[in-house]
FIBAZA-716797 format. One record per residue (C-alpha): z negated, y, x. Coordinates in steps of 0.02 Angstrom, whole numbers. Each point is the difference from the previous one (the first is absolute). Layout:
N
@w Z | v Y | u X
...
***
This chain:
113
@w -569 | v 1057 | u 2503
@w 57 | v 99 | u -131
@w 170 | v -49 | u -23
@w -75 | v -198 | u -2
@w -102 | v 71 | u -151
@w 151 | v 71 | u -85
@w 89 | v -152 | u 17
@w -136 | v -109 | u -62
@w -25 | v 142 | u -144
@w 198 | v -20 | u -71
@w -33 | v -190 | u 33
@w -117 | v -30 | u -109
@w 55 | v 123 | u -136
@w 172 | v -87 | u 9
@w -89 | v -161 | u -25
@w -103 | v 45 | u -140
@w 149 | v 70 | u -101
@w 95 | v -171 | u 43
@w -141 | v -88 | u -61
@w -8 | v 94 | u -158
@w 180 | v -31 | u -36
@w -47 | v -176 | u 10
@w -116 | v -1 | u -152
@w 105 | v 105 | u -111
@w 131 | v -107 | u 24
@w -102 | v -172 | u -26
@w -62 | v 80 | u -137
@w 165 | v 40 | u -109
@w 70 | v -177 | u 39
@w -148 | v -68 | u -65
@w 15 | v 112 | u -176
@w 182 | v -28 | u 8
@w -60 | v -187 | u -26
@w -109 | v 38 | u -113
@w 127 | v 96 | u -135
@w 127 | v -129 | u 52
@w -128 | v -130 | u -72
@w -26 | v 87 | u -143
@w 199 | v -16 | u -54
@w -29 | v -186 | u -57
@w 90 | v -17 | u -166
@w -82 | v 65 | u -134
@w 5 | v 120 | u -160
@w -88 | v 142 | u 37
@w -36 | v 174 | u -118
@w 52 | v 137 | u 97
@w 29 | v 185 | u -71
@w -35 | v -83 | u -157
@w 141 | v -102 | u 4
@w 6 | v -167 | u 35
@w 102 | v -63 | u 148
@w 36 | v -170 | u 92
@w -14 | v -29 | u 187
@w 105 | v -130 | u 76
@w 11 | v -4 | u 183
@w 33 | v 171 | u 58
@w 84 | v 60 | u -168
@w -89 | v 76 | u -161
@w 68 | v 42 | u -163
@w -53 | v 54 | u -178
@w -36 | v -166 | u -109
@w 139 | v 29 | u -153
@w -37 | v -173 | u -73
@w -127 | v -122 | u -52
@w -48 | v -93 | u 186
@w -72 | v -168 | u -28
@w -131 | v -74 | u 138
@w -28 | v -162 | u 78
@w -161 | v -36 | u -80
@w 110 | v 43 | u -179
@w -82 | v 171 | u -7
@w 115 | v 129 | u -68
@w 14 | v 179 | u 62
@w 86 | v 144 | u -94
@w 82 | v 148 | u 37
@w -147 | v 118 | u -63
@w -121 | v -75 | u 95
@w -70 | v -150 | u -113
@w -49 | v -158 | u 85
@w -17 | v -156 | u -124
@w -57 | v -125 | u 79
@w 48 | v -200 | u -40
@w -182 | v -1 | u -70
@w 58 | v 136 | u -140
@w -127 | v 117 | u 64
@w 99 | v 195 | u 15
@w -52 | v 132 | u 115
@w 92 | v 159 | u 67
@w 26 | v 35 | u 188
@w -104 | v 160 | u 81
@w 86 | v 105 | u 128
@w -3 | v -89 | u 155
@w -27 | v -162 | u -99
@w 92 | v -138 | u 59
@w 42 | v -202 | u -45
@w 101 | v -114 | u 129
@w 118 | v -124 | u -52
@w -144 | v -120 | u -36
@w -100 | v 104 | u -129
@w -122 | v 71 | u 102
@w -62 | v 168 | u -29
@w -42 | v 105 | u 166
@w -121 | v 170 | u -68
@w 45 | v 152 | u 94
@w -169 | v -8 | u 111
@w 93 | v -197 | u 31
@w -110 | v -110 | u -81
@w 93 | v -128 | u -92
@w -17 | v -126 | u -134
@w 72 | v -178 | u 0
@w 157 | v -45 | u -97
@w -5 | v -57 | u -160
@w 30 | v -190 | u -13
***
């Protein structure tokens, strides 16, 4: 009777730590999505310098980038839009390809038409 407890005991321990496993590893895939989805292009102010993400490769912005929407963004951080209005990118700013502005708590503002 013993032994059949003992054998239940590592059973159940060995199932629980498989189990575990399980959600850790869900878990990462799921955040690996999530910073995988946050490398869509964009100009972003990092280290207080601004850099470009395209696919999986970033660099420093060294020249003048111009936008779809015609909104211009410079290499210190200014972002004119095709409107004329001029603000600067925050750390952890960013603007997509489009013109749209993502905050660093990710709410975001439309393009400028």
């Amino acid at each position: 009777m013993k032994k059949l407890f003992m054998v239940f005991a590592i059973v159940g321990a060995c199932t629980t730590v498989a189990v575990a496993q399980d959600s850790s590893a869900t878990s990462k895939s799921s955040t690996d999505k999530m910073q995988h989805h946050e490398m869509k292009d964009c100009i972003e102010m990092q280290g207080g310098k601004v850099v470009v993400m395209k696919g999986s490769t970033v660099s420093a912005l060294s020249n003048d980038l111009t936008l779809t929407n015609g909104t211009v963004v410079k290499s210190d951080g200014t972002v004119k839009s095709s409107d004329g209005t001029t603000t600067k990118l925050q750390e952890g700013e960013k603007i997509d390809m489009d013109g749209k502005m993502i905050k660093k708590d990710g709410t975001s503002t439309p393009p400028q038409k």
